[in-house]
Structure formats: structure tokens, C-alpha cells
Backbone as CSV, one residue per row, in Angstrom:
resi,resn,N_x,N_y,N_z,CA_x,CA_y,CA_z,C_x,C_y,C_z
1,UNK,0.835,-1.183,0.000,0.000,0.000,0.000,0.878,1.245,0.000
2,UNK,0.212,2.218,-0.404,1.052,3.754,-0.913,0.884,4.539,0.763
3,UNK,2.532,5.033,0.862,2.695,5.640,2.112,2.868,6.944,1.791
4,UNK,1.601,7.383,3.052,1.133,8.523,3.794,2.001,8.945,4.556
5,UNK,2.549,10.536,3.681,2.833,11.265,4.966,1.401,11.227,6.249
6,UNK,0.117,11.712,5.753,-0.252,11.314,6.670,-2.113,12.190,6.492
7,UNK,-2.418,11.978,7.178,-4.244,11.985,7.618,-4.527,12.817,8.739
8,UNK,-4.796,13.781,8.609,-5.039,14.786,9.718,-6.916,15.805,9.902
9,UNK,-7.199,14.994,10.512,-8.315,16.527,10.608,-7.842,17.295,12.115
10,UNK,-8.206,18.642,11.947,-7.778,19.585,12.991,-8.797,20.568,13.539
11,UNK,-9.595,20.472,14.366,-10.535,21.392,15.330,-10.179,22.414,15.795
12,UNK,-10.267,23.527,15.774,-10.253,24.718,16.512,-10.912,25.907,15.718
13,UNK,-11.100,26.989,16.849,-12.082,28.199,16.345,-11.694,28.921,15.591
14,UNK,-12.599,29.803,14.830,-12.077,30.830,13.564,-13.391,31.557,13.681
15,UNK,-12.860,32.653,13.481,-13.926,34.610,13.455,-14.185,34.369,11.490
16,UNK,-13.530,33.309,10.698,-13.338,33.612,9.509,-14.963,33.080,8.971
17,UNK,-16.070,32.803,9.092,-16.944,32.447,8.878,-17.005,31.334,7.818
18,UNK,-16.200,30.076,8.387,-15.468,29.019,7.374,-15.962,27.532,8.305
19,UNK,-16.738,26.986,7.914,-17.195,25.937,9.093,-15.996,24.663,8.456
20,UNK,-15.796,24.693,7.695,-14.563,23.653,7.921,-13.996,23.472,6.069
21,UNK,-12.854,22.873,5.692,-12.269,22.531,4.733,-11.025,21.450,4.259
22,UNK,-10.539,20.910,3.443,-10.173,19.957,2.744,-9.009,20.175,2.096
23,UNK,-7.345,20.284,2.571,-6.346,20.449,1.624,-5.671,19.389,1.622
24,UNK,-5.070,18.735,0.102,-4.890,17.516,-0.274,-3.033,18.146,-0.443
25,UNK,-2.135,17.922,-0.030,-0.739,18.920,-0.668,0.604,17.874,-0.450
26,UNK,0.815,18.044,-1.479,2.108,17.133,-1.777,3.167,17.230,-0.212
27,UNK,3.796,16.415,-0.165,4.653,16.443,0.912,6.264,16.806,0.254
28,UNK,7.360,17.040,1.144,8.686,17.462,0.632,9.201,16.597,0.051
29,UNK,8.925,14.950,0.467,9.345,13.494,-0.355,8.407,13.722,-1.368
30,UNK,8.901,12.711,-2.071,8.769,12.715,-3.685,7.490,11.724,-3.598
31,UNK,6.497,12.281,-4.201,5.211,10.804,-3.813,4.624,10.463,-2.573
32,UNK,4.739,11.862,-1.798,3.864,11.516,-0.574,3.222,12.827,-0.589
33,UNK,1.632,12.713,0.494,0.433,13.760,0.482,0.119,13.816,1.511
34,UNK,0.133,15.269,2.235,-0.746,15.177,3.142,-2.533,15.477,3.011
35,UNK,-3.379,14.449,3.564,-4.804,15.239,3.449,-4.688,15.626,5.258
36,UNK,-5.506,16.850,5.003,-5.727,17.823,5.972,-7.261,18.121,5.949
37,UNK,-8.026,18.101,6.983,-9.399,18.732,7.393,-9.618,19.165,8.275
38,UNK,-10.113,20.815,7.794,-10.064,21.648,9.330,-11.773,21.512,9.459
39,UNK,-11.862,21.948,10.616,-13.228,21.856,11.228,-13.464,22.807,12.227
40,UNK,-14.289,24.106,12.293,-14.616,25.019,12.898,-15.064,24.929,14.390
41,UNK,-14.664,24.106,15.280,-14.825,24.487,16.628,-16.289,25.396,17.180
42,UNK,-15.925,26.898,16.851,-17.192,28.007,17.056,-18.694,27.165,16.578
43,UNK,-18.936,26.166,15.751,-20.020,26.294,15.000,-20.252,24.935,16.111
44,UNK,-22.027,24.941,15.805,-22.762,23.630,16.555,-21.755,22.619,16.767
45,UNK,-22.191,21.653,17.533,-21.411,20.157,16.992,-22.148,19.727,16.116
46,UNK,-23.894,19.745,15.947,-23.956,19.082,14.799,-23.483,19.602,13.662
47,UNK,-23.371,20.765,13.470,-22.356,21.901,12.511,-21.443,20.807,12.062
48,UNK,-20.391,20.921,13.158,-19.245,20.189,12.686,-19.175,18.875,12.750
49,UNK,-19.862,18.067,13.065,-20.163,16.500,12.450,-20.382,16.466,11.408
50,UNK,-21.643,17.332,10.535,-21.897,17.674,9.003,-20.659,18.060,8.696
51,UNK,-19.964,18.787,8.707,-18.823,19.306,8.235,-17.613,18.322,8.200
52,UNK,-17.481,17.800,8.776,-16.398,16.476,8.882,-16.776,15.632,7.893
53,UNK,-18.461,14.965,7.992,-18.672,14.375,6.697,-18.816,14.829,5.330
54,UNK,-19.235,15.728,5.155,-18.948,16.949,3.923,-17.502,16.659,3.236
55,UNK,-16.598,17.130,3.901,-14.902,16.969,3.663,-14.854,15.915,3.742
56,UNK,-15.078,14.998,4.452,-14.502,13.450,4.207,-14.945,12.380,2.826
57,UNK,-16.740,13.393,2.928,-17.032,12.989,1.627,-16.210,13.577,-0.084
58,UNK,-15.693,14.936,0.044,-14.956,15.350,-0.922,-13.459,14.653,-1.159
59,UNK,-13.040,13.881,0.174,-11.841,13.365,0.061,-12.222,12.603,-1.026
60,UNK,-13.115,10.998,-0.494,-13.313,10.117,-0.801,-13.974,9.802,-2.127
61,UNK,-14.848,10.617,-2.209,-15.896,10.706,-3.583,-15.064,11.219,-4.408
62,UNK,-15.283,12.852,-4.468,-14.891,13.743,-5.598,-13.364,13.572,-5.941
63,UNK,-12.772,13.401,-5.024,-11.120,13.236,-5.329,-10.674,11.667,-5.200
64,UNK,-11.403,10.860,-5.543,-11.593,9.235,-4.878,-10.317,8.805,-6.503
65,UNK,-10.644,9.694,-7.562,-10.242,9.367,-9.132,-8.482,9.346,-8.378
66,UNK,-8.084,10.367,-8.514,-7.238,11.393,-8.452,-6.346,10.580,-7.227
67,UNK,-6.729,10.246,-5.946,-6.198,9.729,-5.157,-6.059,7.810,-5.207
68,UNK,-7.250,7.700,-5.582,-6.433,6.250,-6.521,-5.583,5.656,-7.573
69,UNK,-5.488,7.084,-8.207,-4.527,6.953,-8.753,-3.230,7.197,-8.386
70,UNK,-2.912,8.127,-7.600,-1.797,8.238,-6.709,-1.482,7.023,-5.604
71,UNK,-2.735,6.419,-5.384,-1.779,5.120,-4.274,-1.395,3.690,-5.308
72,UNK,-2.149,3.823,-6.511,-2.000,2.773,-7.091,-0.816,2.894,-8.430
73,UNK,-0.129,4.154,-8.455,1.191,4.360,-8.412,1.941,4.085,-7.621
74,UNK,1.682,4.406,-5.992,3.092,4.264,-5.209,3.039,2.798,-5.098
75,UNK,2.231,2.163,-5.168,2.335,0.483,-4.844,3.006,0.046,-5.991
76,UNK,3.233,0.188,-7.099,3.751,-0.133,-8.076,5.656,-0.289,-7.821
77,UNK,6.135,0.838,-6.675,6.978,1.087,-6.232,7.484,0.117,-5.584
78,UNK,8.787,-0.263,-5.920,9.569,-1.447,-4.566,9.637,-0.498,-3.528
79,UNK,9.527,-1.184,-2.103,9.813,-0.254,-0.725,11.303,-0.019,-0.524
């Protein structure tokens, strides 16, 4: 299987009126990604339960192409 820098969602508050978001960004090694999901703290919890699944759904769904193709490159890779 293709190695993860790594999987992060991150909680805390923001004045920025942003209930949460999704950055997918190459790492400094060659062929590694971090996904990142922030999640707005300030807003409901059910707020941010929706919001966690929202982004988790954009990981998985909308970028599901894009990121299978990136792990099913690195496996191709000797370790």
C-alpha cells in the first residue's frame, strides 16, 4: 500500500466564517500527500459533524479518481 505522509483533521475556532475545509498537498518526499481537514470548533457540533462528513465525503468521492490513482502508483513502487 502507498505511504502517507499522513491523515489529519484539525478542530479549533475561527472569526473567519469558514465551518470547515479539505487540503490535499504534496509532501517534501517525492510521492507523498498530506490530506488535511479543518473543522470550525465556534459552529454547533452538529455543525461540525456535518462538516467532517462533507470533507470526508470530498476526500473520498470527488477526489476518490485522483487519489487512486496516486496510491496505485506508489504500490507499483519497490519499498
Amino acid at each position: 500500500m502507498e505511504e502517507t505522509s499522513g491523515f489529519y483533521i484539525l478542530r479549533f475556532p475561527n472569526d473567519f466564517e469558514v465551518s470547515g475545509l479539505t487540503i490535499i498537498k504534496n509532501s517534501i518526499k517525492e510521492d507523498e500527500k498530506y490530506i488535511c481537514i479543518y473543522v470550525n470548533t465556534n459552529e454547533p457540533l452538529g455543525r461540525q459533524l456535518f462538516t467532517l462528513s462533507h470533507e470526508l465525503y470530498h476526500v473520498l468521492f470527488e477526489r476518490s479518481n485522483e487519489l487512486a490513482s496516486y496510491y496505485k502508483e506508489r504500490m507499483k513502487k519497490p519499498y
